[in-house]
C-alpha positions in Angstrom: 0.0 0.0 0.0 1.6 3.3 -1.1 -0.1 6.6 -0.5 -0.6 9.5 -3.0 1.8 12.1 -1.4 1.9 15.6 -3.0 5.1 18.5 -2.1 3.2 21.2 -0.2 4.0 24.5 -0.1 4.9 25.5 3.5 2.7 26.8 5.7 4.9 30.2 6.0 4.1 31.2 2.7 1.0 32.2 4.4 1.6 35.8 6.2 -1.4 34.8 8.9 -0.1 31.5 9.4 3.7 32.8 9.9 2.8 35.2 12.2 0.4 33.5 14.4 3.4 29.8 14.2 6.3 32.9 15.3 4.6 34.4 17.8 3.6 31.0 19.7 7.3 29.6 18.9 8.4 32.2 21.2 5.6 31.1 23.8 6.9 28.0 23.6 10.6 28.8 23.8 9.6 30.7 27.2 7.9 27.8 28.6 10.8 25.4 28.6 12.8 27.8 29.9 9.8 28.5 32.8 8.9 25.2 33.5 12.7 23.9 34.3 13.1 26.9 36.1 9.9 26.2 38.5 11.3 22.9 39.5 14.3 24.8 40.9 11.9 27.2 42.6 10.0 24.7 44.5 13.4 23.3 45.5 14.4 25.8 46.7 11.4 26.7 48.8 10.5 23.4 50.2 13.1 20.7 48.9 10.2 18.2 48.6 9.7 16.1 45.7 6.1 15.8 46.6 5.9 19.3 46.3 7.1 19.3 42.6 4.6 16.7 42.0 1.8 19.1 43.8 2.7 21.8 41.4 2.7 20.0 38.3 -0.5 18.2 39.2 -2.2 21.8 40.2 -1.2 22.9 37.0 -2.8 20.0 35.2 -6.2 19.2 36.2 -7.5 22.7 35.7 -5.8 22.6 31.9 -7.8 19.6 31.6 -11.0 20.5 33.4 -10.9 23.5 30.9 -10.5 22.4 28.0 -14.4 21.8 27.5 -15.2 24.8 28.2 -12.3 26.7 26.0 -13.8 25.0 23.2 -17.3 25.8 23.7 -16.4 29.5 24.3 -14.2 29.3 21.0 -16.9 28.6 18.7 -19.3 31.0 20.3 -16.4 33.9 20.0 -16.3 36.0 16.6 -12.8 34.7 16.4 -11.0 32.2 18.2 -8.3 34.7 18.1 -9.2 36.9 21.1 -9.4 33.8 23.2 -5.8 33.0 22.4 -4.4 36.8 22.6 -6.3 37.0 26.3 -4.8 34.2 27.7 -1.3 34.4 26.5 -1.8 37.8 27.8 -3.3 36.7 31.1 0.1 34.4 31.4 2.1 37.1 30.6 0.8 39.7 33.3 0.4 36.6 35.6 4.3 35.4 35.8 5.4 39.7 35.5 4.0 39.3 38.8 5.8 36.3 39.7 9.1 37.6 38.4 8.7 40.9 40.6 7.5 38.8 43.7 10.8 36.3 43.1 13.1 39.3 43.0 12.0 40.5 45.9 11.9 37.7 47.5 8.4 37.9 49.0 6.9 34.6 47.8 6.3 31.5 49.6 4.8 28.1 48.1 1.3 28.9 48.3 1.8 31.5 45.6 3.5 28.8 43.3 0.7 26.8 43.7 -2.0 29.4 42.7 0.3 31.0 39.8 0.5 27.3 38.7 -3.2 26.4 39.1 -4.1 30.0 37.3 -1.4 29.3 34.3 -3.8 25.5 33.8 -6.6 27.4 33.8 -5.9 29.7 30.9 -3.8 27.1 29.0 -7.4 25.1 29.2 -8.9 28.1 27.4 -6.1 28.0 25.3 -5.2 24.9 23.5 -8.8 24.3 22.0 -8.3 28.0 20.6 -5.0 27.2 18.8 -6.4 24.2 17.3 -9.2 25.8 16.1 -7.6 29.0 14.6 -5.2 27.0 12.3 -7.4 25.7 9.8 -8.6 29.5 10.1 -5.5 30.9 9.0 -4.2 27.9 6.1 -5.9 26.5 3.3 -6.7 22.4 3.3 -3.8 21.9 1.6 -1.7 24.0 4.2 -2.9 21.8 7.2 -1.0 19.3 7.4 2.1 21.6 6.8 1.0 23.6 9.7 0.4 20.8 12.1 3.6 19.4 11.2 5.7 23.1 11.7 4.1 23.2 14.8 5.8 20.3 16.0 9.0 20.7 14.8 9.1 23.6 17.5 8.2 21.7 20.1 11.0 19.6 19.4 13.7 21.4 18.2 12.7 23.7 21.4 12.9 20.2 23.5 16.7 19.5 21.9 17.9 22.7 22.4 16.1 24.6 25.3 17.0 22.2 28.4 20.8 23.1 28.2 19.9 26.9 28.5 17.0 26.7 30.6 19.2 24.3 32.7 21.7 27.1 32.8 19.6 30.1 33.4 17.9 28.1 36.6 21.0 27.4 37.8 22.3 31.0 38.1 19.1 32.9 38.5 15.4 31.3 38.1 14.2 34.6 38.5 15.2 35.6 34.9 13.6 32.1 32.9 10.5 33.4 34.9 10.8 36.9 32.9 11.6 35.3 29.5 8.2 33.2 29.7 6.2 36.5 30.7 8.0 38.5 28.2 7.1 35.4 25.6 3.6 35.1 26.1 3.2 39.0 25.7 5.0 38.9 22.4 3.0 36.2 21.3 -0.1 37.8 22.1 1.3 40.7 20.1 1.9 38.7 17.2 -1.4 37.0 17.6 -3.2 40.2 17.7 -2.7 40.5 13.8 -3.7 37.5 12.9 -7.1 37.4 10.5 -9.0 34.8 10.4 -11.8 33.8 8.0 -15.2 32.2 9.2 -16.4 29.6 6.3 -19.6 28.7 7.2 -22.8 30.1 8.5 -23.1 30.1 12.5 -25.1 28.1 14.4 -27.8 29.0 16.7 -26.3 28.4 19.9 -28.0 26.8 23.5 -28.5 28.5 25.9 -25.6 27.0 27.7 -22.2 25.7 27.3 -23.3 22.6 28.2 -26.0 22.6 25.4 -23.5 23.6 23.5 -20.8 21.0 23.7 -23.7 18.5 24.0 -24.4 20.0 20.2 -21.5 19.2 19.1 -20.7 15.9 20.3 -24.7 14.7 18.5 -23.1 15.8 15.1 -19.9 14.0 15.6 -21.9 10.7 17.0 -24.5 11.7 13.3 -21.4 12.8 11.1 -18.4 11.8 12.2 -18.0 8.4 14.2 -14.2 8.0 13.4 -13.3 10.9 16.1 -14.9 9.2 18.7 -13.0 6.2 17.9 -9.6 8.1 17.5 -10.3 10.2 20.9 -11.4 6.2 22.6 -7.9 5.2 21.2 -5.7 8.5 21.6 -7.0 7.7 25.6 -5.2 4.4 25.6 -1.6 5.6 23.5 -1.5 8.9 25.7 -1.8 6.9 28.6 0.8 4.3 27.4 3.1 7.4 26.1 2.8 8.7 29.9 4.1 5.8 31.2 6.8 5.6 29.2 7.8 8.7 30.6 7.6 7.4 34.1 9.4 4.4 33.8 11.9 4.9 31.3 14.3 6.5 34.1 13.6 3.3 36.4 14.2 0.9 33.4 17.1 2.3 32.0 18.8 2.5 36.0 18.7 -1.2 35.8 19.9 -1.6 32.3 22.3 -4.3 32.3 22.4 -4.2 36.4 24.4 -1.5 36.6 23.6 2.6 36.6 25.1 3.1 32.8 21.1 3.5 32.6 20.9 7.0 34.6 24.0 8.5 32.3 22.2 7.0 29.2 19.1 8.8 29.5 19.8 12.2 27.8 20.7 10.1 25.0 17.4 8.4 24.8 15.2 11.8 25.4 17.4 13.3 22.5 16.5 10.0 20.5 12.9 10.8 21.0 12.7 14.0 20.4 14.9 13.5 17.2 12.3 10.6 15.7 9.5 13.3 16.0 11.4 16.3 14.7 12.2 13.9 11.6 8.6 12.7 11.0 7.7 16.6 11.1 10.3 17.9 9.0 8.9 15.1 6.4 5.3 15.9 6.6 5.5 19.6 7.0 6.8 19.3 2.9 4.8 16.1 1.7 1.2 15.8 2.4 -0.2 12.4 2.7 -3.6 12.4 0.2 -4.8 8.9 0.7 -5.5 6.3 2.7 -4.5 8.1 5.8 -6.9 6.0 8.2 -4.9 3.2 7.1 -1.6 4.9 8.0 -2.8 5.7 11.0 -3.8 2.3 12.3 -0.6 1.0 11.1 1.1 3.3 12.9 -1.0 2.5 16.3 0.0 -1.2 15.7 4.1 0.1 15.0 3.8 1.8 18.1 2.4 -0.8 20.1 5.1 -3.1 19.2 7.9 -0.9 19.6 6.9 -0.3 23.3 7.0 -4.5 23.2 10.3 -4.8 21.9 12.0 -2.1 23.7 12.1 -3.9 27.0 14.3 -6.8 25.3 16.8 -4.4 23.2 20.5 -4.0 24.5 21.8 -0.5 25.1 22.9 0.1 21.7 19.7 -0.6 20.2 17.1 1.0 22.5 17.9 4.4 21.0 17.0 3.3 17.7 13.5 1.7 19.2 13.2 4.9 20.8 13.2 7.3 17.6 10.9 4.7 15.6 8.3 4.7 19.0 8.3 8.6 18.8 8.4 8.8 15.2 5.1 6.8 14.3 3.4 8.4 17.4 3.7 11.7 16.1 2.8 10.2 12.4 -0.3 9.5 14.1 -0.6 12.5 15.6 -0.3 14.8 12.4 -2.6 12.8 10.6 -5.2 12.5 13.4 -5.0 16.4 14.3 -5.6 17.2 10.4 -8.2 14.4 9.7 -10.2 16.5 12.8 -9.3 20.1 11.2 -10.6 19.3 7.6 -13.3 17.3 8.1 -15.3 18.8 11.1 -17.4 22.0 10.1 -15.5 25.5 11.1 -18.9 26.4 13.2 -18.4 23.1 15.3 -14.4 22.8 15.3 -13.6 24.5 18.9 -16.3 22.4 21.0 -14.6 19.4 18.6 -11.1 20.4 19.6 -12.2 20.4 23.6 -14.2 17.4 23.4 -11.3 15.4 22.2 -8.2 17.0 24.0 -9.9 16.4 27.1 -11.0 13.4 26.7 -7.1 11.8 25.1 -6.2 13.3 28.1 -8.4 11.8 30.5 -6.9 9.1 31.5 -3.0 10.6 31.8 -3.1 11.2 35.4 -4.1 7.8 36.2 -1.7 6.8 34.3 1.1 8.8 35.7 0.3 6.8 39.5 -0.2 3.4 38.0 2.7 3.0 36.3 5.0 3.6 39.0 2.5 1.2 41.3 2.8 -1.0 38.3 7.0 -0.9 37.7 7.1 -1.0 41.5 5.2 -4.3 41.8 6.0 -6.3 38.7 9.1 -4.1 37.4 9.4 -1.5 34.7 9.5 -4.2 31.5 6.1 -5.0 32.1 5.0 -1.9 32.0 6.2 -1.2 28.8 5.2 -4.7 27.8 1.5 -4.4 28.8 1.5 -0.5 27.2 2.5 -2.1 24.0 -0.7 -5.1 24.0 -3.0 -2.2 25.3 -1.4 0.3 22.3 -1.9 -2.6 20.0 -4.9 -3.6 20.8 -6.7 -0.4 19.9 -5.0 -0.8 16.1 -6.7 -3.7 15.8 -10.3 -2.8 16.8 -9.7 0.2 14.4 -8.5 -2.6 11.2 -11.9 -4.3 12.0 -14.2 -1.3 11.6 -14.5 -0.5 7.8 -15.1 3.3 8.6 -12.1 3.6 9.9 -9.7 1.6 7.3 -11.3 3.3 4.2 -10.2 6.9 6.0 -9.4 9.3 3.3 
């Protein structure tokens, strides 16, 4: 099976497109540098793991309890674009503050927590507005460009930025703090002259955002069965992808019975982030024009069986098992985030977007405690083992429904 594949122009041909894709690359360069930097401050305030794990987890369920609700108010906005310039500039404002109070030195942990609780909250208004603004800004046949330029940010960023965020936190958190503020004000700078184009005619809305979402998710269940599955089976890969997260440090500490494992595991995060960045790089030029539901299921079942086989590779070839896992999780990811963009109707696409980046995410926190239960009790391979069956078993109840193999 070969698919049609066509050279695409890139995305940053399109003036809307670049400027929207430069003003969020800063964002993003800010928040490596931020969140590195806020481990360091908790340190420094508490030394308690737990409370790093209190802050991250503060930070996370409101993004996620949001999300909902960022898409419902989305699709009821003129343009998605005021929701994302108010909340980068909401962040921005937010961690000025943070930076004045850490100079000063009047801050305790209590304020981390809020700042950190506040920052999930308008990242939960957020994300669902950057999804939905994209296919606002690009033509079809930009999409998949765009989704794929997008990520090679976020990994180029995740190569690059740990070495001088690592060094910035090191001699003065402080100053990451101000980079991120002054980041997410640039951004919503850049944002600001964005336009945007509505295709369709708007619906007539509920009265509530409940009605609302419950709108939306009828005319997926009428229209569009094939998301529900994807967000069903995006649930099961995040939650696999989590744990490989959590237990690749415990796994690789007992490589071999000896600690090579601990010194080995830049390598393997580079690996990752490397087999993503060269997926992107690819798609953000070649646009995939059939058979893509097919592509993606194969490269569920590729991904399951990497997470199989990785347990059982020596130390040479776990990098290499490492880039492929990565690299046909984010082929998956790029296809799925552009199948949703082009085939759900503009008027409908920001309660789409919140319905299923909460729901993927649902199950992540779980997933963060059980696999460290789970390595603790029956040891890290079978976690990576039983990822891979689960991973792989949602490929194959995607091969036996026809909707989903005949995906254009």
């Amino acid at each position: 099976m070969i698919a049609n594949v066509e050279r695409l122009s890139t995305g940053l041909k399109n003036k809307n497109f670049a400027a929207l894709w430069l003003g969020q690359s800063f964002s993003q360069l800010g928040d490596v540098f931020y969140k590195i930097s806020l481990l360091w401050i908790v340190l420094r305030l508490s030394g308690s793991a737990t409370d790093v794990g209190m802050v991250l987890m503060i930070g996370a369920v409101p993004q996620i309890g949001f999300f909902l609700l960022g898409g419902a108010l989305s699709d009821r906005l003129k343009s998605p674009k005021l929701l994302i310039v108010l909340a980068d500039a909401f962040r921005g404002v937010l961690l000025l503050i943070l930076y004045q109070a850490l100079k000063i030195r009047a801050i305790g942990l209590n304020a981390i927590f809020i700042t950190s609780f506040l920052l999930g909250i308008a990242d939960g208004f957020f994300q669902p507005a950057l999804k939905t603004i994209i296919p606002l800004t690009v033509t079809n046949q930009e999409l998949q460009s765009a989704n794929a330029l997008f990520n090679v940010t976020g990994q180029v960023f995740s190569l690059l930025a740990p070495v001088l965020g690592g060094f910035i936190a090191a001699s003065k958190a402080d100053i990451a703090v101000l980079l991120n503020a002054i980041s997410f004000l640039v951004a919503a700078g850049m944002g600001a002259f964005v336009r945007v184009r509505r295709e369709a005619e708007r619906l007539s809305f509920t009265t509530t955002y409940l009605g609302d979402l419950r709108q939306s998710f009828l005319h997926l269940i009428r229209n569009n069965k094939p998301i529900i599955v994807f967000v069903c089976m995006i649930m099961v890969i995040n939650a696999g992808m989590v744990s490989r997260g959590v237990v690749l440090p415990v796994f690789l500490n007992q490589l071999d019975g000896s600690k090579v494992g601990a010194d080995f595991y830049g390598s393997c995060i580079a690996a990752i982030a490397f087999g993503s960045l060269g997926v992107s790089l690819v798609l953000s030029r070649v646009q995939i024009k059939t058979r893509r539901g097919m592509i993606m299921l194969l490269s569920i079942l590729l991904l399951g069986i990497s997470f199989m086989i990785l347990p059982f590779a020596r130390s040479a070839e776990i990098l290499t098992f490492l880039a492929i896992n990565s690299a046909v999780a984010t082929v998956f990811s790029i296809l799925h985030v552009t199948y949703v963009e082009t085939s759900v109707p503009t008027e409908h696409l920001g309660r789409v977007n919140g319905i299923t980046m909460f729901g993927s995410r649902l199950l992540m926190p779980l997933s963060m405690l059980g696999s460290g239960i789970f390595a603790q009790k029956f040891g890290a391979r079978m976690v990576f083992i039983s990822a891979g069956l689960l991973i792989s078993a949602t490929s194959f109840v995607g091969f036996g429904l026809r909707s989903m193999r005949t995906l254009d």
